[in-house]
C-alpha distance (Angstrom), angle and dihedral (degrees) to the residues before:
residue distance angle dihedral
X1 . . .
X2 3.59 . .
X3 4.06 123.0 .
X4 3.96 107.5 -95.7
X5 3.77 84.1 -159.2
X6 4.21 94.1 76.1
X7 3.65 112.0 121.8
X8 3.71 123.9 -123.4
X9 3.93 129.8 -125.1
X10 3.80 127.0 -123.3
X11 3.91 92.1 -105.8
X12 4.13 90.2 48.7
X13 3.71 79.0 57.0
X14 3.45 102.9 54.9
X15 3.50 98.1 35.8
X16 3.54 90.4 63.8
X17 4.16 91.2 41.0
X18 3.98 83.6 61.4
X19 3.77 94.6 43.5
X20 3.66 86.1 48.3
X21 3.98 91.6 49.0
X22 3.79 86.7 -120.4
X23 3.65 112.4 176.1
X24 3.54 134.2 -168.2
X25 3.98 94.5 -107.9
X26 3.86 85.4 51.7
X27 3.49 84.7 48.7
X28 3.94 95.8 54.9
X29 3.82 93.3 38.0
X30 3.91 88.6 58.2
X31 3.68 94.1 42.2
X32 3.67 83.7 63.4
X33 3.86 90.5 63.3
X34 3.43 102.6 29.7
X35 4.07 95.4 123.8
X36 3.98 85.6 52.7
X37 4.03 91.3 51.4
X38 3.27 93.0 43.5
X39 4.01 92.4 57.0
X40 3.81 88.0 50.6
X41 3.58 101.6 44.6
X42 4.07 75.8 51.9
X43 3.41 96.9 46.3
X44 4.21 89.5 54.5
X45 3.89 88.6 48.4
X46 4.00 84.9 58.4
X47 3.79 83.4 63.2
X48 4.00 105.6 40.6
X49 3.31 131.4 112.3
X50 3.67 96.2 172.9
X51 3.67 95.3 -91.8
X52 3.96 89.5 -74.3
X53 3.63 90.6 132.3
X54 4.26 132.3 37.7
X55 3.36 93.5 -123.0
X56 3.79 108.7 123.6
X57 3.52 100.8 -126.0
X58 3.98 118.9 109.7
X59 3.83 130.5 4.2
X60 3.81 127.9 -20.1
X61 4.18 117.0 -100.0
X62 3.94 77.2 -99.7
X63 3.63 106.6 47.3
X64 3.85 94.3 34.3
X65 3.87 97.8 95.7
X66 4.57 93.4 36.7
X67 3.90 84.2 46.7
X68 3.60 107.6 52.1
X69 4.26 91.9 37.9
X70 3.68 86.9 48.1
X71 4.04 91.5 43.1
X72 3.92 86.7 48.8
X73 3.92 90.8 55.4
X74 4.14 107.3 113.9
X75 3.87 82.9 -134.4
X76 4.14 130.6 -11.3
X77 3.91 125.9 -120.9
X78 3.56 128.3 -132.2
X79 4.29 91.0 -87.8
X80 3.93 92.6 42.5
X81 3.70 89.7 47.6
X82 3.58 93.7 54.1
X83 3.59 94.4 50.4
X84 3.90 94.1 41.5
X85 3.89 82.9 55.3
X86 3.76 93.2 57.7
X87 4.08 88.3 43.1
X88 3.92 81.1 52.3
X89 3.20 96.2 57.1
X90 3.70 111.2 36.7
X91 3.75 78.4 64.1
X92 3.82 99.3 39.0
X93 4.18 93.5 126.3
X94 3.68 78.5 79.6
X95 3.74 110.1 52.5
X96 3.45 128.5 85.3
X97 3.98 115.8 -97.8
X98 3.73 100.6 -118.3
X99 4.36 92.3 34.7
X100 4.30 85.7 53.0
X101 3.94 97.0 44.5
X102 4.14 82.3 49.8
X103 3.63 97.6 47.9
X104 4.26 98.1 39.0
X105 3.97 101.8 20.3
X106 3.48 142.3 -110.3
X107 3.63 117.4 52.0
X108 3.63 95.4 -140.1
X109 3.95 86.1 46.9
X110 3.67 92.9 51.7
X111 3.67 89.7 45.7
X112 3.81 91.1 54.9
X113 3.76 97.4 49.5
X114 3.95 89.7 46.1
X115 4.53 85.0 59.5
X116 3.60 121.8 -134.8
X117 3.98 118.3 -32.9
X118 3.42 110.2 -116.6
């Protein structure tokens, strides 16, 4: 298995940004709530296990090793933020409510994409 910790270069980042359509106003919007992202992205690493087991708890098999380098970042730039924002919410059933709304917008949005509570 390989370590999930290894960092990432600048050109691994932007590779993905394009791949990810990341533009530069997505970039500044998720600079904005880059301490908020960076919670969530923590609060999924919490919950991982690698993606050993289909549980639904933590990151993807894909996103495992970008989420927990990103969620091990002291604090995220503009580009990281963006991308943990898209991590965030490809996994948003897991986040808390109130911690999802702050890290991808609106609460009522964030409420919407989550589906009804049950």
């Amino acid at each position: 298995m390989q370590d999930i910790t290894l960092g990432f270069s600048a050109a691994d980042l932007s590779q993905l940004a394009w791949s990810l359509g990341i533009n530069l106003q997505r970039m500044w919007a998720a600079g904005a709530r880059a301490p908020a992202i960076l919670y969530a992205l923590k609060h999924l690493q919490a919950h991982c296990d690698g993606a050993r087991t289909r549980d639904g708890k933590g990151f993807s098999r894909y996103w495992t090793r970008w989420g927990h380098w990103l969620a091990s970042q002291q604090a995220l730039t503009s580009l990281q933020a963006a991308i943990g924002q898209y991590i965030v919410h490809r996994h948003r059933r897991q986040i808390p409510p109130q911690l999802l709304a702050a890290a991808v917008g609106d609460l009522r949005l964030a409420a919407l994409k989550r589906g009804p509570s049950k």
